[in-house]
C-alpha positions as CSV (number, residue, x, y, z in Angstrom):
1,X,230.7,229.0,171.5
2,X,234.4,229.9,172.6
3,X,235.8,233.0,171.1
4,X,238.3,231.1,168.6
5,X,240.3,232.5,166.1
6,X,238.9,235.1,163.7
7,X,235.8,236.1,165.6
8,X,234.9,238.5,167.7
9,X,232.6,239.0,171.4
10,X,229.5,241.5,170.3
11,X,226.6,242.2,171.7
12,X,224.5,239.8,169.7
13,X,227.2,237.7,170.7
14,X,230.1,235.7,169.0
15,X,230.3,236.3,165.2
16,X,232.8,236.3,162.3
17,X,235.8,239.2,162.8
18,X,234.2,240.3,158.9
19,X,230.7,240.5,159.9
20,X,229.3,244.0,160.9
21,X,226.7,244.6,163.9
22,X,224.4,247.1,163.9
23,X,220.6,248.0,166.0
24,X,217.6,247.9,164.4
25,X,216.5,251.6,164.1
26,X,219.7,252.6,162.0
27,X,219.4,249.9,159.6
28,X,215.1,249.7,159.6
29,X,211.7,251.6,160.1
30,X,209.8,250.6,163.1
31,X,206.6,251.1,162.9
32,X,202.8,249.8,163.9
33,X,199.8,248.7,161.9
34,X,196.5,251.1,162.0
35,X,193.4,249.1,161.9
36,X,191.3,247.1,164.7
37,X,190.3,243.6,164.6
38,X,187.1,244.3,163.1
39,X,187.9,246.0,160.1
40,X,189.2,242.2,159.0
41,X,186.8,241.1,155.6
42,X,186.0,237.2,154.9
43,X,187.6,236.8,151.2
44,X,189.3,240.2,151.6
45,X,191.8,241.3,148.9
46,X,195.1,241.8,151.0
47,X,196.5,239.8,154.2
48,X,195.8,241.4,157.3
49,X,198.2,240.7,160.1
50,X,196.9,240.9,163.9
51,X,198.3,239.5,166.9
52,X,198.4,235.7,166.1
53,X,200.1,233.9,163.8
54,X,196.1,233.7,162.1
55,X,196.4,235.7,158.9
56,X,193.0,237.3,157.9
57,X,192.0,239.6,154.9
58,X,191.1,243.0,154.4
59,X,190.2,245.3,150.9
60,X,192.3,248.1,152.3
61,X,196.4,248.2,152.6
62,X,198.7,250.5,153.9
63,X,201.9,248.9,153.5
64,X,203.5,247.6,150.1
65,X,207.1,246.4,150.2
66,X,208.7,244.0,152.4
67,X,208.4,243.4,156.1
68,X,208.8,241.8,158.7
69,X,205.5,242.0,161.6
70,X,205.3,240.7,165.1
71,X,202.7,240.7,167.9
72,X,203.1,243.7,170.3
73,X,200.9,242.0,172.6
74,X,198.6,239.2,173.9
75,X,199.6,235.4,174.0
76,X,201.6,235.8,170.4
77,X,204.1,238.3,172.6
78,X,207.7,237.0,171.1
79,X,206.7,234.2,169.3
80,X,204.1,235.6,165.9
81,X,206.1,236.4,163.3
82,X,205.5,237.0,160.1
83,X,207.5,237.9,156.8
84,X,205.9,239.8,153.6
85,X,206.8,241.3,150.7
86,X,203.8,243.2,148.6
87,X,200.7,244.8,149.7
88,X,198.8,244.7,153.3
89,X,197.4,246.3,156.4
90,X,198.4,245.5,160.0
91,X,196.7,245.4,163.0
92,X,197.3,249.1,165.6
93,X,199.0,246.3,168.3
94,X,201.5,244.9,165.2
95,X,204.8,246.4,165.0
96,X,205.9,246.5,161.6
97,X,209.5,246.6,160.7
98,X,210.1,247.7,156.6
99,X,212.2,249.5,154.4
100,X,215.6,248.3,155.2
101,X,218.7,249.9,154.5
102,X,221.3,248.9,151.5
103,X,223.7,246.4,154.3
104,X,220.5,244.2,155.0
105,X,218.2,241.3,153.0
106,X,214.9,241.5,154.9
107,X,214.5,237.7,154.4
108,X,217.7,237.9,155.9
109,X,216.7,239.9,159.2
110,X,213.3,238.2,159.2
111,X,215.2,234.7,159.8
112,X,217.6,236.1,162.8
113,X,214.9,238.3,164.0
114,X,212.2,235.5,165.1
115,X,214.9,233.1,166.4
116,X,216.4,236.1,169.0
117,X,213.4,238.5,169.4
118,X,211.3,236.4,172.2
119,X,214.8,235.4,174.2
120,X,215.7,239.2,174.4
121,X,212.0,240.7,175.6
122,X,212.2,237.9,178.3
123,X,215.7,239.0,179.6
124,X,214.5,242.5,179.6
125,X,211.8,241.8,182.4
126,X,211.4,240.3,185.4
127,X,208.5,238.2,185.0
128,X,208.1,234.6,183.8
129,X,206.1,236.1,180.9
130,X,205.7,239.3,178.8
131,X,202.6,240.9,178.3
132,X,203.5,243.3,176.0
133,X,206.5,244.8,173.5
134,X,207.6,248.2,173.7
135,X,209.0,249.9,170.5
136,X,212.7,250.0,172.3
137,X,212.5,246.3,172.4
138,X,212.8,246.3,168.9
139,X,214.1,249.5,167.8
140,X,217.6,248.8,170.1
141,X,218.1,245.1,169.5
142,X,221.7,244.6,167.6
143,X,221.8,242.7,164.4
144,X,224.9,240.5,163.4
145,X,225.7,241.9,159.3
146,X,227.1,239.2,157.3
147,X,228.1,240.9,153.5
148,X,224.5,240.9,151.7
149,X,226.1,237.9,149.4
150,X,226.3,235.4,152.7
151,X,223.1,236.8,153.9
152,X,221.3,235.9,150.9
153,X,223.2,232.4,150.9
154,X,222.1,231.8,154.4
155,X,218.2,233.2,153.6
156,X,218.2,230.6,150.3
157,X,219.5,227.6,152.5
158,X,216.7,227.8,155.7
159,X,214.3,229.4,153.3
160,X,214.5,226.0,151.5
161,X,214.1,223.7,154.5
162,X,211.2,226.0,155.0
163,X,210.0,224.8,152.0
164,X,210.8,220.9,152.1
165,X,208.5,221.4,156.0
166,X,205.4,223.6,154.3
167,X,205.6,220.7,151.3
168,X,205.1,217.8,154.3
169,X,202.9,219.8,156.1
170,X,200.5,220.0,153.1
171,X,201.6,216.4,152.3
172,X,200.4,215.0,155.9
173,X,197.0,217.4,155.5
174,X,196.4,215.3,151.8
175,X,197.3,211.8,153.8
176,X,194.4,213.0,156.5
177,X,191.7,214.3,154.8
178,X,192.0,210.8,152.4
179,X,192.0,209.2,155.4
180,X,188.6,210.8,156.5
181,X,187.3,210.0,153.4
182,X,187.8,206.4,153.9
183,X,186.7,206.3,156.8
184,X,183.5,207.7,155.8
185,X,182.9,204.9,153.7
186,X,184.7,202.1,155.7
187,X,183.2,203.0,158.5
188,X,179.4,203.2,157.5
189,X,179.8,200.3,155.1
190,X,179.0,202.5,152.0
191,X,181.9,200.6,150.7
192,X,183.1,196.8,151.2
193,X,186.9,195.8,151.0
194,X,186.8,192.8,148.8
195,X,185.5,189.4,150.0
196,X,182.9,190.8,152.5
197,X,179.1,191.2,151.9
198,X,177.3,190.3,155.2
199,X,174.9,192.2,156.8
200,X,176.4,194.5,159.9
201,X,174.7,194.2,163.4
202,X,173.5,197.1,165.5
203,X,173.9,197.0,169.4
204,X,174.3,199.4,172.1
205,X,177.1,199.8,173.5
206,X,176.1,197.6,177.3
207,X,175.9,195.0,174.9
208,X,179.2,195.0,173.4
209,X,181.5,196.5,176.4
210,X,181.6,196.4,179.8
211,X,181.8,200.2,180.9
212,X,183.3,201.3,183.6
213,X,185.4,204.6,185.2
214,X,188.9,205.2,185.8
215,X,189.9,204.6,189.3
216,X,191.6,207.2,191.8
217,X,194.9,207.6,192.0
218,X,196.9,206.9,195.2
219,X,199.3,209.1,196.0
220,X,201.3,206.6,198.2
221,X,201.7,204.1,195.8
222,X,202.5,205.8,192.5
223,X,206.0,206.3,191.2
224,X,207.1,208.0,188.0
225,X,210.2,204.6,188.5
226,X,209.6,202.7,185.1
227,X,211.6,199.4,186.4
228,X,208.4,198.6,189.1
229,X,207.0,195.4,188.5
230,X,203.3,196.7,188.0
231,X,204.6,200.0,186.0
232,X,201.6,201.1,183.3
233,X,201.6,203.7,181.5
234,X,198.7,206.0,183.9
235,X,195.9,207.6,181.4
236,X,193.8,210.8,182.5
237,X,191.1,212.7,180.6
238,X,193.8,213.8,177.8
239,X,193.6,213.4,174.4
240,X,197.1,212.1,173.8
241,X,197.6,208.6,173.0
242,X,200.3,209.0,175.8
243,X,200.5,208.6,179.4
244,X,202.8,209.3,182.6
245,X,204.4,206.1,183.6
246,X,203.9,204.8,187.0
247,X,202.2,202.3,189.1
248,X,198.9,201.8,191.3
249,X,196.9,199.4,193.1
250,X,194.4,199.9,190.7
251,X,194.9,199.0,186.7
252,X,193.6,196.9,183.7
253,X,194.4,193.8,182.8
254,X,192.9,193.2,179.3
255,X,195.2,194.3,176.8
256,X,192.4,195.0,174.1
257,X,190.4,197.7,176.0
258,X,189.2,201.1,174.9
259,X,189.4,204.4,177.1
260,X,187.0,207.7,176.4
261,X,187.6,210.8,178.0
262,X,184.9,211.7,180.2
263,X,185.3,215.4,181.6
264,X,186.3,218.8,179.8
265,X,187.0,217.5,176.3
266,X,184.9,214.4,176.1
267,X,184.4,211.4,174.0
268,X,187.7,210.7,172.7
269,X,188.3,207.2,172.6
270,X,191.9,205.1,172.0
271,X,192.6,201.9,171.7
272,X,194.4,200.2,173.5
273,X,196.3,197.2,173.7
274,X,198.8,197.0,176.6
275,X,198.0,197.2,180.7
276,X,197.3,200.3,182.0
277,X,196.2,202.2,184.8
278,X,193.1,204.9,184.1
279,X,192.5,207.8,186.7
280,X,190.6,211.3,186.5
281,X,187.7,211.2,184.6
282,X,187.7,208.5,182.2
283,X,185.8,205.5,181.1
284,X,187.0,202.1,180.0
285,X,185.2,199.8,177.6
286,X,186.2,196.5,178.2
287,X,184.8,193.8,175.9
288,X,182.1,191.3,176.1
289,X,182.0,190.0,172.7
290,X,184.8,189.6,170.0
291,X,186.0,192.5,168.6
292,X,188.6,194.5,167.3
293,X,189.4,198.0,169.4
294,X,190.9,200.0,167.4
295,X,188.2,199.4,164.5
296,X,185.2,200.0,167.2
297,X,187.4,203.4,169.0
298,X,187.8,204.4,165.6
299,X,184.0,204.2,164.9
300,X,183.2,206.1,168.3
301,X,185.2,208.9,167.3
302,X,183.8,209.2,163.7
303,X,180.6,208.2,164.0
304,X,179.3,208.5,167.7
305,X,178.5,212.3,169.3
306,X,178.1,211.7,172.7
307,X,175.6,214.2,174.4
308,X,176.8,216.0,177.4
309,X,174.1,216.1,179.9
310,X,176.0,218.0,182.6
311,X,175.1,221.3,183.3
312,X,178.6,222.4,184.6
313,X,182.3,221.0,183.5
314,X,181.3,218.9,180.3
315,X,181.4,215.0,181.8
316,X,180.1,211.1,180.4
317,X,178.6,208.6,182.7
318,X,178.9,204.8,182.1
319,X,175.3,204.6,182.1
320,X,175.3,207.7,179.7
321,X,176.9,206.0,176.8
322,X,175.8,202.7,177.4
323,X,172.4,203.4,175.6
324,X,174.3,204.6,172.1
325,X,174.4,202.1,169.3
326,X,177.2,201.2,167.1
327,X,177.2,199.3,163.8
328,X,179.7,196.1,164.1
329,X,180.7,193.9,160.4
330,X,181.7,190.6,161.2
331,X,185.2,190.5,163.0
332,X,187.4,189.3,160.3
333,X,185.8,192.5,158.1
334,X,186.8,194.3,161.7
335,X,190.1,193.8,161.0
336,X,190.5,194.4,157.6
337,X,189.4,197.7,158.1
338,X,191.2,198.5,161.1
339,X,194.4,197.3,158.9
340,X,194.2,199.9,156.5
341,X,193.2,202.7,158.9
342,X,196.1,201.7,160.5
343,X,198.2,201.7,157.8
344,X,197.7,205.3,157.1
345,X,197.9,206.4,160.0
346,X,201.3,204.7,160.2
347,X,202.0,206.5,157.2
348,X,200.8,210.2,158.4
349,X,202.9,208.9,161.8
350,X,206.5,208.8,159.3
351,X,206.2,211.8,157.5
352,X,205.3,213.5,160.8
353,X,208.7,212.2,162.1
354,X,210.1,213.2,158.8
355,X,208.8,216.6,159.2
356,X,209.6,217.3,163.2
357,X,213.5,215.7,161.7
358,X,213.2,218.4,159.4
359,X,212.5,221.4,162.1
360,X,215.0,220.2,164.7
361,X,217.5,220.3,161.7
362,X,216.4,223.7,160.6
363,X,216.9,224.8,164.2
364,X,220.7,223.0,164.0
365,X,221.2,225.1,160.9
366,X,220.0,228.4,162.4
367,X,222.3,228.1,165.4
368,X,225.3,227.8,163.0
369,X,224.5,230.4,160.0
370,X,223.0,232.9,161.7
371,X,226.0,233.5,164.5
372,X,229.1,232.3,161.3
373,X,229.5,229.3,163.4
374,X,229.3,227.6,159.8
375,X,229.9,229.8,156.7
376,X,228.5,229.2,153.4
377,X,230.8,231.1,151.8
């Protein structure tokens, strides 16, 4: 941001000519929590805060009033925040910073507080990580001091894209958990979509898919180029739908195939319905009858638990899975159930992308209100 007109260089960096700067110790208490992890209570009466961004429950409290808490240690280190106003205990490795002074809202200091606090400890060490915060950290960290009035304008506009993101996050939890419970029923055949009524067929798996392992990736002929003639998107054991792009000897030609992860996390299955490439540990059902994919990958994963028989790193043999038994309707029912599964998750898909919109604005808005890039008043 150039230093135009009417503002000023600080050390919390460019801001309004009008707005004030000031550290944290002269304008709040910093403090830390008292209790250990096991003094947390299932069903407790107050939040408990500890280092994660978990909150648990206690029946004791030591704090009431508003404040802001952070990790001072472990993997939450710069990036657990939380915001509170009322009565609560803290964890001993929690800093807790309270009872602000008349020139600051705490909503206010909460909001440029976890946007700053993790780029500041990491310029104050050397390493490519911080293991812990020490109370200087926060106690000497300037604060940009917009008149109360703008701070409170500038806490009620991100406060309420916080709450337009909490309302799609609880939105997408209500689209998955209906989606489970029709797949419950779908997918066992306690209910029927209309116009089907015949009998489902059980079979093992060998009987339905050919099932075979990824193969190994050569190193001399695999390119991340995405213009190559035989460029597939290249799936290991991961979970993600997604995979590196590139190409190999070695890849599948079907484009109605099913992959399950066979090491570490195992027994995912996707469906899939392009050419691929498969390496590390996964297997590839490829089929041997007629039927729909994405219906049969959703049945593995909700009603087949695969059996680890290894006695190290978790792991699935072809000949492992070929013995379990899924339950098949006739293909046009196939179909009709995969359509609506698909359709919600289409759905959950868009207000995902509505809400991940939604953060990357917030961000935007951050950036601007919090240095006076854009003033609300």
């Amino acid at each position: 941001m150039e230093l135009r007109s009417g503002y000023k260089q600080t050390e919390a960096g460019i801001i309004p000519e009008d707005w004030g700067i000031d550290c944290i110790e002269n304008i709040a208490r910093v403090t830390t929590g008292g209790k250990n992890t096991q003094d947390r209570v299932d069903d407790g009466e107050y939040p408990f805060f500890v280092r994660s961004q978990t909150i648990e429950r206690i029946n004791s409290y030591s704090f009431d009033g508003e404040a802001v808490l952070t990790a001072g240690d472990g993997v939450g280190t710069g990036k657990v925040f939380h915001y509170i106003n009322g009565k609560f205990d803290a964890h001993q490795r929690v800093y807790l910073i309270s009872t602000f002074i008349g020139s600051i809202e705490g909503y206010y200091f909460y909001l440029y507080f976890s946007s700053r606090f993790y780029n500041r400890i990491m310029q104050m060490t050397a390493k490519s990580s911080v293991d812990s915060v020490r109370r200087e950290m926060i106690a000497k960290m300037a604060i940009p001091l917009p008149a109360k009035k703008e701070q409170r304008a500038i806490a009620k506009a991100l406060s309420d894209v916080d709450a337009l993101i909490a309302s799609l996050d609880k939105l997408i939890t209500k689209k998955r958990n209906i989606k489970q419970g029709a797949m419950q029923q779908l997918l066992t055949g306690k209910k029927r979509l209309p116009g089907f009524g015949e009998a489902w067929k059980v079979k093992k798996l060998e009987g339905v898919f050919l099932i075979t392992a990824g193969g190994d990736l050569d190193n001399n002929n695999f390119s991340l180029v995405k213009d190559e003639k035989y460029c597939f998107p290249v799936y290991s054991n991961s979970l993600s739908e997604k995979g590196l792009y590139g190409y190999t000897s070695f890849y599948i030609q079907e484009e109605n195939t099913i992959t399950v992860t066979a090491r570490g996390t195992v027994g995912f299955a996707n469906a899939r319905d392009h050419k691929y490439s498969a390496i590390g540990r996964v297997l590839i059902l490829s089929p041997l009858t007629k039927i729909n994919c994405f219906f049969a990958a959703e049945y593995i994963n909700n009603r087949i638990r695969f059996v680890n028989e290894s006695t190290g790193v978790p792991q699935l043999t072809a000949p492992q899975i070929s013995k379990y038994y899924i339950s098949i309707p006739s293909y046009e029912e196939q179909i009709s159930i995969a359509k609506v599964l698909s359709d919600m998750d289409k759905e959950i898909t868009a207000i995902e992308a509505r809400r991940d919109k939604t953060k990357a604005i917030k961000q935007c808005m951050m950036q601007a209100l919090l240095t006076g890039r854009i003033r609300l008043l």
